[in-house]
Phi, psi and omega in degrees: 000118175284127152293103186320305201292314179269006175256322180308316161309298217272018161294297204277320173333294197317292202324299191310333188250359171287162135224119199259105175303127178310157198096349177294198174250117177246122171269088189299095190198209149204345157225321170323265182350284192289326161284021184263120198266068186301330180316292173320301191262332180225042190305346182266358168244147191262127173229141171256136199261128146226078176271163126232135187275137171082339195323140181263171174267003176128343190327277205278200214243028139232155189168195155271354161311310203257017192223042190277351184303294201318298151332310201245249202310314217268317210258025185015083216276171149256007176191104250229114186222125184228129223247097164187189238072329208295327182291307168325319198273343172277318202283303178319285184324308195257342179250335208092342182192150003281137177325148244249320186287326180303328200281324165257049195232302165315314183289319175304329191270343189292292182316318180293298167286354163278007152257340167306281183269011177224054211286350183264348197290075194322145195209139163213167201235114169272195180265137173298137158312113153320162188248158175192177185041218177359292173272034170274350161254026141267011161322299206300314190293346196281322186287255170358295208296340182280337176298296200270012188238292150348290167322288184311311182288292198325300203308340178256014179074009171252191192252173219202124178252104157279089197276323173338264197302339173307330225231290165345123175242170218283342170287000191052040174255178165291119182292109189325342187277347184269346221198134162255044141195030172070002179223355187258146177272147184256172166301313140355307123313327182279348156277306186313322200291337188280321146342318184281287173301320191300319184297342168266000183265021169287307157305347207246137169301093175227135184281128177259000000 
């Protein structure tokens, strides 16, 4: 287990001392993201990786609300693809809180401003991952949280990646075969993922 709180820091540290030429694809999320070997899996396309592994959507007072300069808003993307929820919906599993509405109360303002301060950019939102072994009791909430993830992109005009059935077995659990520990893409899944994401920027006028 990585200590969340000190990999956050020193993520958003790294983020502060790069330099990244505008334009890239920026991947938002948190450990699908930061371990997603795009080098490998998506060599034709340019991604500036801003993953942090354990990452949250902003509830408490890190998160990804709070690192949109750094992320975002700073690296003039040609593109925004944004992964996250599934942890929030584990502190909901194992605490009780935050509440399924805080968590999308949060994910809107995350969307309002990255429409805000970026409104010609293309953007999109995938779907959070089924769970399975360990983590299978955050299955009931991943279908809803995905229902109200959806909802958000329609009301804001972006695209919605539904990766969710790519993944899914017939139990609404993570296919095994997909996951070495029920809650991470094994390579295998992490092929599927790069399939998914390549068709949608595939759509897009972007130079690859």
């Amino acid at each position: 287990m990585i200590d969340a709180a000190n990999h956050y820091r020193e993520r958003v540290e790294q983020f502060s001392t790069e330099s990244c030429e505008p334009g890239g694809i920026v991947l938002l999320g948190s450990s699908h993201f930061e371990w997603f070997d795009t080098g490998k899996l998506l060599p034709r396309w340019r991604f500036v990786n801003r993953g942090i592994a354990s990452d949250r959507i902003g509830v408490t007072d890190r998160g990804i609300l709070h690192r949109l300069d750094l992320s975002v808003f700073d690296l003039s993307p040609a593109c925004v693809i944004l992964q996250n929820g599934v942890n929030d919906l584990g502190e909901l599993w194992r605490t009780g809180e935050p509440s399924v509405e805080q968590i999308v109360s949060c994910y809107e303002q995350v969307v309002s401003r990255i429409q805000t301060k970026l409104p010609d950019t293309p953007f999109a939102i995938v779907s959070i991952l089924p769970t399975t072994g360990d983590f299978a009791g955050i299955t009931p909430w991943i279908e809803p949280f995905n229902v109200e993830l959806k909802r958000i992109a329609k009301d804001a005009g972006i695209e919605f990646i539904d990766f969710y059935p790519d993944v899914v077995g017939p139990d609404k659990q993570l296919r095994a075969e997909l996951t070495y520990d029920g809650l991470h893409l094994n390579e295998a899944g992490y092929i599927l993922y790069a399939k998914r994401i390549d068709q949608y920027l595939s759509t897009l006028e972007l130079r690859s």
